[in-house]
VOPAGU-2260 file (C-alpha; in pm, 1 decimal, decimal comma):
REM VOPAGU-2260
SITE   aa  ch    i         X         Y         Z
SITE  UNK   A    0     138,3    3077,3     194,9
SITE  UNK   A    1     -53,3    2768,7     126,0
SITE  UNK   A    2     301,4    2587,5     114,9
SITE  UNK   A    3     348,0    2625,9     494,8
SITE  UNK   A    4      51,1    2456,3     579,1
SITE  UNK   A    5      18,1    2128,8     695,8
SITE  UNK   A    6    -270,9    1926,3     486,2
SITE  UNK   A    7    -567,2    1751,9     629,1
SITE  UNK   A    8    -409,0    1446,0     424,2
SITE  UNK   A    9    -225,3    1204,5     625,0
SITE  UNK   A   10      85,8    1064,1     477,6
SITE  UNK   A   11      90,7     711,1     430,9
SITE  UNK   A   12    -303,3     697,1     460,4
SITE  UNK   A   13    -444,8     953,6     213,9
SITE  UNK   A   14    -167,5    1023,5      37,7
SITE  UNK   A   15     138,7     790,3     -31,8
SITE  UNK   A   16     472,8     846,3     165,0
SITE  UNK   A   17     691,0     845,7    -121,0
SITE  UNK   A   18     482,2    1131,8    -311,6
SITE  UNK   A   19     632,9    1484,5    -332,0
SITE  UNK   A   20     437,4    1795,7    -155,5
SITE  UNK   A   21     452,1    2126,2    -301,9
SITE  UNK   A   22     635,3    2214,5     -17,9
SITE  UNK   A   23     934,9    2052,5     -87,0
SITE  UNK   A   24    1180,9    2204,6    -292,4
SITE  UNK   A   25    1485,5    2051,2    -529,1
SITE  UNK   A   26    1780,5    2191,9    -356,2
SITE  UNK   A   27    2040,3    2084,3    -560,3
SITE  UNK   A   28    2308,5    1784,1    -568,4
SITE  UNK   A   29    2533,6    1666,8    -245,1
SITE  UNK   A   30    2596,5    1329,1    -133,4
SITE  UNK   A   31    2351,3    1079,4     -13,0
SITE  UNK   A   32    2343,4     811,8     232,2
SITE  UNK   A   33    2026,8     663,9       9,1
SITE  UNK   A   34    2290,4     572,3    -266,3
SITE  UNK   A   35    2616,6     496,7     -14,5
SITE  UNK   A   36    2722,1     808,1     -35,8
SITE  UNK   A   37    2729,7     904,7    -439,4
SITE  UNK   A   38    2578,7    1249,2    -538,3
SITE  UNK   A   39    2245,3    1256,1    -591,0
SITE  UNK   A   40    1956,0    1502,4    -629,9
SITE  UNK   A   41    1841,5    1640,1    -293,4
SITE  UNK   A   42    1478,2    1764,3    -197,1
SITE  UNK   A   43    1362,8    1933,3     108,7
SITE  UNK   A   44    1169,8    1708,4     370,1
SITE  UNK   A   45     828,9    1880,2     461,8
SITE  UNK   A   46     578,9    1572,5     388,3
SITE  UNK   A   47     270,3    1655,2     470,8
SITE  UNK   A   48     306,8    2058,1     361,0
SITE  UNK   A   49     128,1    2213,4      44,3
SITE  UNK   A   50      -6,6    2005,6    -220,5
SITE  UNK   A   51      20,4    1676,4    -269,7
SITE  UNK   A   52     215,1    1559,2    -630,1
SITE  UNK   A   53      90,9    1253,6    -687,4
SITE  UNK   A   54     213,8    1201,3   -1004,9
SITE  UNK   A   55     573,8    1307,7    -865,9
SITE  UNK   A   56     820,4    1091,7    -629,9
SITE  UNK   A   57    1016,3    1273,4    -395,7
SITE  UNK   A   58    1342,1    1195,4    -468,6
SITE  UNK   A   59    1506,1    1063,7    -131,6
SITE  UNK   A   60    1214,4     872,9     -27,3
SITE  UNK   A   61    1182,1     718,5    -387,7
SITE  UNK   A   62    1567,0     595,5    -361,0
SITE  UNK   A   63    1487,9     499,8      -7,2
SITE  UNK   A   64    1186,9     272,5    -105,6
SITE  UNK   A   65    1435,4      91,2    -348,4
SITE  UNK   A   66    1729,0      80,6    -146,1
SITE  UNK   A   67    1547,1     -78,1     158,5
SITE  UNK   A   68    1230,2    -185,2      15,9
SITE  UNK   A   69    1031,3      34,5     155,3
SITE  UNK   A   70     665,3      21,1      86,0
SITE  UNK   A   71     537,7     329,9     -73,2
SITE  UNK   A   72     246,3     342,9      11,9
SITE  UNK   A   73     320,2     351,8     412,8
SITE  UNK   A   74     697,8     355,6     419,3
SITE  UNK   A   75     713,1      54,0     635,1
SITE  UNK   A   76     945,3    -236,4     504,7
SITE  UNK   A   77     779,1    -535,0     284,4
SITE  UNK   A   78     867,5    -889,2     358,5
SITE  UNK   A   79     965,8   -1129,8      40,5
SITE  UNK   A   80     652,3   -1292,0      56,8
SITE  UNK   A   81     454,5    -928,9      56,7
SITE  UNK   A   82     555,6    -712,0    -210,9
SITE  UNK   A   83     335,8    -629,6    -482,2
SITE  UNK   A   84     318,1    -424,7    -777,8
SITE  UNK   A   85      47,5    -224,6    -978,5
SITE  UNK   A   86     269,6    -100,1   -1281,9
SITE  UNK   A   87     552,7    -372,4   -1338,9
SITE  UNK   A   88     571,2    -515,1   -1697,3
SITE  UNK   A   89     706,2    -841,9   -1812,5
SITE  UNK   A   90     954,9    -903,6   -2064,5
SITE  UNK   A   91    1239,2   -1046,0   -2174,5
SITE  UNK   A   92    1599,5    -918,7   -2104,8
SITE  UNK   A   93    1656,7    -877,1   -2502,9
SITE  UNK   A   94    1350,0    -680,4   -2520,6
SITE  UNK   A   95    1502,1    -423,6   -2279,2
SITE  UNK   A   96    1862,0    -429,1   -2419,7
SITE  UNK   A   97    1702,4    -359,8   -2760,1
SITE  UNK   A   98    1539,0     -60,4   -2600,7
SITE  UNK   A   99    1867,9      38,9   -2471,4
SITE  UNK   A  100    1805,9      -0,7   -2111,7
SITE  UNK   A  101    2065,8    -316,4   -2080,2
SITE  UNK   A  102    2266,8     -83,1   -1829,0
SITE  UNK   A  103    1920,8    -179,9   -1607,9
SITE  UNK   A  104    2046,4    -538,4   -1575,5
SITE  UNK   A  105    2333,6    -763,4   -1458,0
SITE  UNK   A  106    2556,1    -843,8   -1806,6
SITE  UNK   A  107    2540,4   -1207,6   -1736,0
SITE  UNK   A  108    2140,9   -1253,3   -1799,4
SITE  UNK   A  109    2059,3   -1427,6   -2102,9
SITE  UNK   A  110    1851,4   -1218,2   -2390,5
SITE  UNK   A  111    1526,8   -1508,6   -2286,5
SITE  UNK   A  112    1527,9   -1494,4   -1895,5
SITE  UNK   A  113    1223,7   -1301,0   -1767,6
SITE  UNK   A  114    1239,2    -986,6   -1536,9
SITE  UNK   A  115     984,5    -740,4   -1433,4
SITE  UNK   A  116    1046,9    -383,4   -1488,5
SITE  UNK   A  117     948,7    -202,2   -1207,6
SITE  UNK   A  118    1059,4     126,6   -1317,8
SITE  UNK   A  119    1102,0     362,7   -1010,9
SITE  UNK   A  120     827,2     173,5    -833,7
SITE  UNK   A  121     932,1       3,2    -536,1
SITE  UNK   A  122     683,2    -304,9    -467,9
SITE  UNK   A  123     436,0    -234,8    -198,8
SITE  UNK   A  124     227,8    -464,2      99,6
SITE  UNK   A  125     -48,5    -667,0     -68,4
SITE  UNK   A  126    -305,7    -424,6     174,2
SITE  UNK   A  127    -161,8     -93,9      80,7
SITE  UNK   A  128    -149,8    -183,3    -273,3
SITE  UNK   A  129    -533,9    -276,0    -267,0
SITE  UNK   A  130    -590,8      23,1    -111,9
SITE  UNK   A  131    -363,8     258,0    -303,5
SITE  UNK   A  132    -572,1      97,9    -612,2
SITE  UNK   A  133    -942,4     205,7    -476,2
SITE  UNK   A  134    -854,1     593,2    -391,4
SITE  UNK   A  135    -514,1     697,9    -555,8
SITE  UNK   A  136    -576,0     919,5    -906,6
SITE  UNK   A  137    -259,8     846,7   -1078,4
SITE  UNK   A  138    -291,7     445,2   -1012,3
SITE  UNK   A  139    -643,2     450,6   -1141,7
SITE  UNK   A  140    -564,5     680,2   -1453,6
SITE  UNK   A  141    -236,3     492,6   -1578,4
SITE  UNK   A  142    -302,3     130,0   -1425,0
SITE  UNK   A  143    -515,8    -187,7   -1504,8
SITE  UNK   A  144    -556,1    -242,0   -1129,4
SITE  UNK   A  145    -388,5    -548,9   -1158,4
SITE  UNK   A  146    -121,0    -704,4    -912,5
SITE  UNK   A  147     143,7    -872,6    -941,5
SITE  UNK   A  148     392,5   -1051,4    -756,5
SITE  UNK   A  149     761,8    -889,3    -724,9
SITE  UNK   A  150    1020,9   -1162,0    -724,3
SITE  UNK   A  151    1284,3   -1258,8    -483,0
SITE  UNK   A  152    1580,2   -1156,2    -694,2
SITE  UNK   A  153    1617,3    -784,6    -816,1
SITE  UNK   A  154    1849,2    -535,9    -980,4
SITE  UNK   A  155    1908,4    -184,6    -972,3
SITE  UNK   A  156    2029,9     107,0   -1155,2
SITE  UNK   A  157    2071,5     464,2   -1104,9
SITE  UNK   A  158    1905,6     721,5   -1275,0
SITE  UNK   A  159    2169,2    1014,8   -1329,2
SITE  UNK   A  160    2111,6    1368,6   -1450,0
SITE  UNK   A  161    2344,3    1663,5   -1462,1
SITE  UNK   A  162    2398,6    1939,7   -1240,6
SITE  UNK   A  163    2566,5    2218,9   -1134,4
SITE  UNK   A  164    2660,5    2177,2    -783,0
SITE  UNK   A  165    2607,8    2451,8    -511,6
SITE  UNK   A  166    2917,8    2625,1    -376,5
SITE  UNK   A  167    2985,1    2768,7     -55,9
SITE  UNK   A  168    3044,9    3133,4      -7,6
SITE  UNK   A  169    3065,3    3378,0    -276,3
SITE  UNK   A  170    2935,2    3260,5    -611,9
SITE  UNK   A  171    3304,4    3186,0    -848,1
SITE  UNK   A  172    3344,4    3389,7   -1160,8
SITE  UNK   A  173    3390,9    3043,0   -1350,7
SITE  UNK   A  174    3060,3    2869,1   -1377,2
SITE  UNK   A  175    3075,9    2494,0   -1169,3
SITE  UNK   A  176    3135,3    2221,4   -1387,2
SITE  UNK   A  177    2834,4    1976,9   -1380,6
SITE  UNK   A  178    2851,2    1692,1   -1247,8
SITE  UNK   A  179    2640,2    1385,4   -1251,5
SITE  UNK   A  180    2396,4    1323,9    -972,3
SITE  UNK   A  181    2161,0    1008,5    -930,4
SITE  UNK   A  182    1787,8    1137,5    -896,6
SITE  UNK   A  183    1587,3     784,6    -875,3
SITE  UNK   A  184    1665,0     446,2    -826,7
SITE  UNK   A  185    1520,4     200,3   -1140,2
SITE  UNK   A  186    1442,4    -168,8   -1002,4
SITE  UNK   A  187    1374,9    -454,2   -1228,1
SITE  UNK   A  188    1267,0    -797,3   -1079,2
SITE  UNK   A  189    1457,9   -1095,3   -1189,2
SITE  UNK   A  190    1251,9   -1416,0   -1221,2
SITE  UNK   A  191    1349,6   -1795,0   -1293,7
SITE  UNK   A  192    1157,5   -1797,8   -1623,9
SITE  UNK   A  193    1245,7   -1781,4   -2008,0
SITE  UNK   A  194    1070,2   -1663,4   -2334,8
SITE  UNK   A  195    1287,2   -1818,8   -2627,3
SITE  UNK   A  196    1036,7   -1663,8   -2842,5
SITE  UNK   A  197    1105,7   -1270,9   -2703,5
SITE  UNK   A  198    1228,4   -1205,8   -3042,7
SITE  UNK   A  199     880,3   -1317,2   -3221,2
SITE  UNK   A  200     679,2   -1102,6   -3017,2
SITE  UNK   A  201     476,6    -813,2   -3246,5
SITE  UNK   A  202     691,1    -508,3   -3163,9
SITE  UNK   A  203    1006,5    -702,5   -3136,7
SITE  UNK   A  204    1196,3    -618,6   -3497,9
SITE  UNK   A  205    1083,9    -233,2   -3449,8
SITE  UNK   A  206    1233,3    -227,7   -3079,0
SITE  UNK   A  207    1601,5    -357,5   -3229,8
SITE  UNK   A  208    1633,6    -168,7   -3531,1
């Protein structure tokens, strides 16, 4: 019963907009506008009801946040000159191919140009970062607290899964063939820098073998 209830927790204040409430349910795969129309994972929309997840994205709003650059924290839009991140890492484009997430990037980047890997963290507004850092449990139990600047230039990539999709009417005798369905959106910043030395870094030989 706790599920129907709406929390004292205000989304986009207390709790993130793009975190998942206990409320609100995977439903299966159909297509999204989120992702131009592809298939992709869809969740029910009941922010706001049950428990807050913090350490879970709901799916539309997370592809949302990418798509648009939507801040999580408030769900408002970030301008180029405010967007922020708490859990980006930098690193060279080799270093990612050699972890086998090249599909993450555009073909034509050298192995030495510099991105940011933002995961499936869309950047946020300098003052909701700040104050996602002070009260948010996940950020202060995974993060240094440190910001840092998303750049101007970004790629994406989806993040697919398999599923079987739901069918109208009477269940068939033959099971649905699965299909693949997009769940998040991955975003990597693209900066104007090089590290010729990516290769040298401790880690580097281990990561490519």
């Amino acid at each position: 019963m706790n599920e129907l209830r709406r929390s004292r927790l205000r989304v986009g204040v207390d709790v993130p907009w793009v975190t998942s409430w206990s409320a609100e349910a995977v439903l299966g795969a159909r297509p999204c506008a989120t992702v131009a129309g592809r298939i992709a994972v869809h969740q029910l929309e009941r922010p706001g009801y049950g428990r807050p997840n913090y350490s879970r994205n709901h799916l539309r709003r997370q592809r949302q946040s990418i798509a648009r650059m939507l801040c999580p924290m408030c769900g408002r839009p970030t301008a180029a000159e405010d967007r922020w991140l708490q859990t980006g890492r930098r690193l060279a484009v080799g270093a990612l191919r050699a972890r086998g997430l090249g599909a993450l990037l555009p073909s034509d980047l050298s192995d030495d140009r510099v991105v940011v890997d933002a995961g499936a963290i869309a950047p946020s507004h300098l003052a909701c970062a700040r104050r996602a850092a002070a009260h948010c449990p996940h950020l202060q139990s995974h993060t240094s607290g440190e910001l840092m600047a998303f750049p101007e230039a970004w790629s994406v990539a989806p993040l697919l899964v398999r599923l079987a999709p739901p069918g109208p009417g009477r269940p068939s005798r033959r099971p649905a063939a699965a299909v693949a369905a997009i769940s998040f959106l991955q975003l990597c910043g693209l900066t104007a820098e090089r590290d010729p030395a990516w290769a040298d870094r401790p880690g580097a030989a281990l990561s490519r073998a």
